[in-house]
N, C-alpha and C positions, 0 to 999 in steps of 0.2 A: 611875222617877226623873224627876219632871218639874219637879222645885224649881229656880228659878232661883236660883245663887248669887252670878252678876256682874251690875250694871249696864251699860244701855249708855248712860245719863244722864249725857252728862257735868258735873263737879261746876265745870269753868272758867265766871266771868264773862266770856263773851265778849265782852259787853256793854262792859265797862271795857275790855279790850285794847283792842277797834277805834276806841278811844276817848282812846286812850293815842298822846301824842305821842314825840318821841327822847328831848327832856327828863325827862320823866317817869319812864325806864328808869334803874333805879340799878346802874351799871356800875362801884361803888367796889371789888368785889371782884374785878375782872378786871385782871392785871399791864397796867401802859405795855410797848405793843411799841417794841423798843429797833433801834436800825440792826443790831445782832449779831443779830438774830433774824432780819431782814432777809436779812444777808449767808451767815445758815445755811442762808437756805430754797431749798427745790428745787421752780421749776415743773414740773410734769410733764402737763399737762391734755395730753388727749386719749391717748397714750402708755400702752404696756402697761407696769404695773410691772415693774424688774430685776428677774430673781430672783436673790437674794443666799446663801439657802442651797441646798444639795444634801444630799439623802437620801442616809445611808451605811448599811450596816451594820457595825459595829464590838464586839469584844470589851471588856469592862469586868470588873474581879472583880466579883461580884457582892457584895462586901462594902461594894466602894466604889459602884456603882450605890446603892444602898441607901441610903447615906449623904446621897445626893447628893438622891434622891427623898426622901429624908425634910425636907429642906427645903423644902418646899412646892412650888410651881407653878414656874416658870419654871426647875427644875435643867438643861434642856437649854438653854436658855440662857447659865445661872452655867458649866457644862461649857465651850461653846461661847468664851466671855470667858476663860477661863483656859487652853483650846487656845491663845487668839490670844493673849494675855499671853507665852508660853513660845514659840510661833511669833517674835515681835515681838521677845523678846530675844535670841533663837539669829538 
């Protein structure tokens, strides 16, 4: 097997970027940063990220596991969101 199947030519004009002023960059599709976005943000540089969750082991029926993985990727998440929903009202 000695066919090459990828390139390593890359297909960028490099030529035009380094050529290319701030102007010239079209940034219409990037939202306005608003002062709320500001006031959400968390510096954290340098700093080990919190860890926020904990590994458990936990019984589920496995009718309802099922249910839960059947909707795609993120079920232990949607799980997680509705512990703290039912946490949050009690």
């Amino acid at each position: 097997m000695s066919e090459k199947f990828t390139s390593n030519d890359s297909l960028t004009d490099w030529e035009r970027l380094d050529n290319m002023t701030d102007e010239d960059i079209d940034v219409s599709d990037i939202p306005e940063i608003t002062p709320e976005m500001f006031a959400r943000a968390i510096v954290r540089r340098g700093l080990r990220p919190e860890p926020t969750k904990e590994q458990v082991t936990l019984r589920i029926d496995s009718d309802v596991l099922a249910w839960f993985r059947s909707q795609g990727r993120g079920y232990q998440t949607r799980i997680n969101a509705l512990l703290r929903a039912y946490m949050e009202a009690h």
